[in-house]
N, C-alpha and C positions, 0 to 999 in steps of 0.2 A: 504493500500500500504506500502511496506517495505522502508526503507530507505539509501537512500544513504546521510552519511555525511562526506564534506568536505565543502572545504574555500567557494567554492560558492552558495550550498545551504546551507552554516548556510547565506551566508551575502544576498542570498534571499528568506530565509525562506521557501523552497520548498521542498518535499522530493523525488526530482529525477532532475540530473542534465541535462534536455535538454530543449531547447529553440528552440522556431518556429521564423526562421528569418524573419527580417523587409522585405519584397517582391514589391518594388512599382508593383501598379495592379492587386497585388494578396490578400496581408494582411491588410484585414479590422477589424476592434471592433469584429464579431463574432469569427473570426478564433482565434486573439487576446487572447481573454476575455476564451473561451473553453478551449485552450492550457492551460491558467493559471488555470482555474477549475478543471484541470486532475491533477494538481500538477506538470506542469514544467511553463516555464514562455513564454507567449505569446506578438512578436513586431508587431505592425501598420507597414505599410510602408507608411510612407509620401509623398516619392516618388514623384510626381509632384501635391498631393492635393492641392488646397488652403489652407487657415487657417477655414475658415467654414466646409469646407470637412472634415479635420483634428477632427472638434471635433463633428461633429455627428457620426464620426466613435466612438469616446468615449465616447458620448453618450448613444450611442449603447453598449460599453462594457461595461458600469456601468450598462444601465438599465438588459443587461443579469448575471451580477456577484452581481445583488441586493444590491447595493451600492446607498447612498445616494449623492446630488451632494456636501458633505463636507468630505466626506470617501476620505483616499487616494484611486488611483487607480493601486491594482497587476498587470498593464502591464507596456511596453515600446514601444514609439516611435524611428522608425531610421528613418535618414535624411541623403540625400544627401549632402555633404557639398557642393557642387560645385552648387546646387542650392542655398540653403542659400549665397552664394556668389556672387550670381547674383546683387542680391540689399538688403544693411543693412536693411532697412527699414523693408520691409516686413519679413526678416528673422525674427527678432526679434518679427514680430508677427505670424508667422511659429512655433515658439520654445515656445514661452511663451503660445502658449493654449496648446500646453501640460504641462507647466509647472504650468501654475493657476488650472488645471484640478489634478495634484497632481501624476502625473507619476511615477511609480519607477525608471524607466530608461529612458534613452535617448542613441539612438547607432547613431554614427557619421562615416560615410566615405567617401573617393572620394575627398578628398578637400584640397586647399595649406595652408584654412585659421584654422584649425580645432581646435588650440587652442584659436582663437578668442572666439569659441563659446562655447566653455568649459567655459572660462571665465565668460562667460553670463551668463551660467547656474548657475554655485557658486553663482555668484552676484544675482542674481534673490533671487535662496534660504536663501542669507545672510539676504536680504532686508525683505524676506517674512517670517523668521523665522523660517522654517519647520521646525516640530520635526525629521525628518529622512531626510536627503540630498537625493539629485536625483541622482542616481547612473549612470555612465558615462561609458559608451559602446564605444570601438573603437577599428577601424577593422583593422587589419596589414596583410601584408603578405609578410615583407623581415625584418630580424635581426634588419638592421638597424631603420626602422616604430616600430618597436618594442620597440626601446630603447629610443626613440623617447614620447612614449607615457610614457612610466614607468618613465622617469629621470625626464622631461619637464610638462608633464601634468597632473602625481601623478591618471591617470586614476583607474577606478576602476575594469574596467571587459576588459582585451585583448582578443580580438578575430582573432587568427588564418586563413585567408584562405587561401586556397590550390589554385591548377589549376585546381583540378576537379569540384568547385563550379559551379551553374548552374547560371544563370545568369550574373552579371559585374562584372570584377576582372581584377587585372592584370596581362596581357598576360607575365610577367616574373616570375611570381609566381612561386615558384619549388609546385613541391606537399606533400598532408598535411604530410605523414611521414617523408616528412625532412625537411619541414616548422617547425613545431614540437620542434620536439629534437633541433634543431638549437636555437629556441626561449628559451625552455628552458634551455638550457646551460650558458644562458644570462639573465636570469630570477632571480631577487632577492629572500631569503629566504621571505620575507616579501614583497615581492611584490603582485601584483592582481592575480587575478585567471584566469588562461587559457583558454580558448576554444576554440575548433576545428570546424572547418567546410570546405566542401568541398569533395562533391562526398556520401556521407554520406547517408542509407536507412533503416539503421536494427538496431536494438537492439544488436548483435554482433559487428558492426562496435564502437558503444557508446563503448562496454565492451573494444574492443578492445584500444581507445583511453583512455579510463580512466588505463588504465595496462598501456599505455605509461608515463603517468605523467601529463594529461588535470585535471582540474577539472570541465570541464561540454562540451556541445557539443552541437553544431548549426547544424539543417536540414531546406532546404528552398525546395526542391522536393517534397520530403515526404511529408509536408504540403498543397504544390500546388492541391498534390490528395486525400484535404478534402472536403468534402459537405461544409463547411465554403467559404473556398477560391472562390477570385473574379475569378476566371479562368471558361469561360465557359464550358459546356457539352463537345462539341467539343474537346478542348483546354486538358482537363483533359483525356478523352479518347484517345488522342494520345501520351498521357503519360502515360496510362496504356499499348499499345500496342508497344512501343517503346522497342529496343533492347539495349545492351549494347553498340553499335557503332551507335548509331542516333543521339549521341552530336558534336555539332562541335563550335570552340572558333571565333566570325566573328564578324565583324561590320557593317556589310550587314542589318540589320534587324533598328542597329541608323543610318543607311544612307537612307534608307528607311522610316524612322518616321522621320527624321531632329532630332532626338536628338543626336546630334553631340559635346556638350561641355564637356563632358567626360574630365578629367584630360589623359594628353599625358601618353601612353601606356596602357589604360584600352579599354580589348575587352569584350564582353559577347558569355557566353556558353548556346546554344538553341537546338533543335532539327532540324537539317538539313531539307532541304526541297528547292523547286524552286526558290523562294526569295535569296538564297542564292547562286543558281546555277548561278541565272541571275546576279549578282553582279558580283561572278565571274569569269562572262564571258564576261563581260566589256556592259551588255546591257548598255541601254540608262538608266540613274537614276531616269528621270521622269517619264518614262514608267513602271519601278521598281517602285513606289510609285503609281504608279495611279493601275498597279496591286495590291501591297500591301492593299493599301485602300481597293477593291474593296472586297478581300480577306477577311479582315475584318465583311464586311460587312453580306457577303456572306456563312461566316463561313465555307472559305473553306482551309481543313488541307493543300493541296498543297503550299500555299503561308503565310500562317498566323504565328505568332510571339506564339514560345512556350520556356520559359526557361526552362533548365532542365540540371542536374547535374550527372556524368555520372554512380551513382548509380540508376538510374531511371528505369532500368529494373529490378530490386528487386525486385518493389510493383507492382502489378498485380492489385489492386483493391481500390476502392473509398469508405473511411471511414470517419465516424466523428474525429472531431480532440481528442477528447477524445478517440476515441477507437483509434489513433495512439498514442497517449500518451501512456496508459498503455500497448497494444501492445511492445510497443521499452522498458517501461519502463520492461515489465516481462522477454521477451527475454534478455537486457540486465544482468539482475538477475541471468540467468540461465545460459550464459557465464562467468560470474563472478563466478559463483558457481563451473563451472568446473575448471576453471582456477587454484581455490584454492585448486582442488583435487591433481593436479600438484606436490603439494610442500611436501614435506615429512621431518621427523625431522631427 
């Protein structure tokens, strides 16, 4: 594989700059542990695991990356913070089995407390000595989160997202080409490395954002439609057959599940469907939820909970995560390559 180098894959040792985001329900140790074997870098979504959950999923990405249990481990865990906020206690044992398991990364968002946990994690590594610090992921999507993390928490990877993200974001978010430019115009020379995410499918789209000024690039759809991903049959099939207007930005699907503590102004972006009709059409919420359940169950597309970001009619087809890997990585190669025909002396 060719390589692309900049600030982010020298500081993770990769040679292609894209990342399969942390997905709660979606990204487990296999999706994980693949993406990083193809040469970009693969997140867990911790999502609402326990802390047992948590680490047979890494388990599972050690035993597949043939790692021993004293090997660091080439992935990352994301974490809601607004969970970690629920209760100290348990947070602390939420973060540290990734962190005694020897994680590269840790991605942080959603949360009022986020430097608390930043905190933890330095302290953890100071205590435990690590020859390599745990590298520290956090997600913005307004100038000011931005600056926030650069001044304040000396982060080491800003992640960019847009309004075209699939899944939960904030409904004020502008989208990623002027999230972008704006970040960086406010971006130190020596500051972290950029990434984009947000509506994101192709290997063109990477090319295109790395011509902006990114130094690497988040896809969480794209991965949804791997053999890896926890998403069922169903689930993944409606994301193949989905058009470019089947996303819609709603809170119909956490009024529906009761996960309602979402930090004030974050919606999620899904693939539209009856669940969401019935919300808003003022049904009954219990009746909303007792279809949803059933829906679930039943595995039926009509009602059932599918994120998806509004590049999702790009991909037509269900790959392993390595063959999207190199996939995005060749494509984006090949836009790259034109781009530099552009230029003349």
């Amino acid at each position: 594989m060719s390589k692309i180098h900049n600030a982010f894959t020298v500081l993770m040792d990769i040679p292609t700059p894209i990342v399969a985001a942390p997905m709660a329900g979606a990204s487990g140790g296999a999706l994980a542990a693949q993406t990083s074997a193809a040469g970009a870098f693969g997140f867990v979504g911790a999502g609402y695991l326990t802390s047992s959950r948590i680490q047979e999923e890494l388990s599972l990405a050690r035993a597949q990356l043939l790692l021993s249990d004293t090997d660091p481990l080439p992935i990352g865990v994301g974490y809601l913070a607004w969970q970690l906020e629920k209760d100290s206690s348990s947070a602390v044992g939420l973060l540290n089995v990734s962190l005694s398991n020897r994680v590269q990364a840790i991605w942080l968002a959603f949360g009022s407390s986020i430097g608390r946990w930043i905190e933890h994690i330095r302290s953890y590594d100071a205590s435990s000595e690590r020859a390599q610090k745990t590298l520290i992921f956090v997600q913005v999507s307004s100038v000011k989160e931005a600056l926030i993390a650069i001044q304040d928490w000396k982060v080491d990877v800003l992640v960019a997202q847009g309004s075209e993200s699939g899944g939960h974001g904030y409904s004020t978010a502008p989208p990623l080409l002027t999230l972008v430019p704006s970040i960086l115009a406010v971006l130190p020379k020596d500051g972290p490395p950029l990434l984009a995410a947000g509506g994101l499918s192709t290997g063109g789209h990477v090319a295109s954002l790395l011509a902006l000024g990114v130094s690497g690039v988040v896809l969480g759809t794209r991965f949804l439609m791997t053999k890896e991903s926890f998403y069922n049959d169903v689930q993944k099939n409606m994301l193949v057959q989905a058009n470019g207007n089947a996303t819609v930005r709603t809170m119909a699907f956490d009024r529906a599940r009761g996960t309602l503590d979402w930090p004030e102004g974050v919606d999620g972006r899904a693939l539209y469907n009856k669940t969401v009709k019935d919300v808003d059409d003022g049904v009954d919420i219990e009746t909303v939820r007792e279809n949803f359940n059933k829906a679930i169950q039943d595995r039926d597309p009509d009602q059932m909970l599918v994120w998806a970001g509004t590049g999702v009619d790009l991909v037509t087809e269900i790959q392993t995560a390595q063959d999207v890997v190199r996939e995005l990585h060749a494509d984006m190669m090949k836009h790259l390559s034109f781009v530099s025909t552009l230029i003349t002396a």
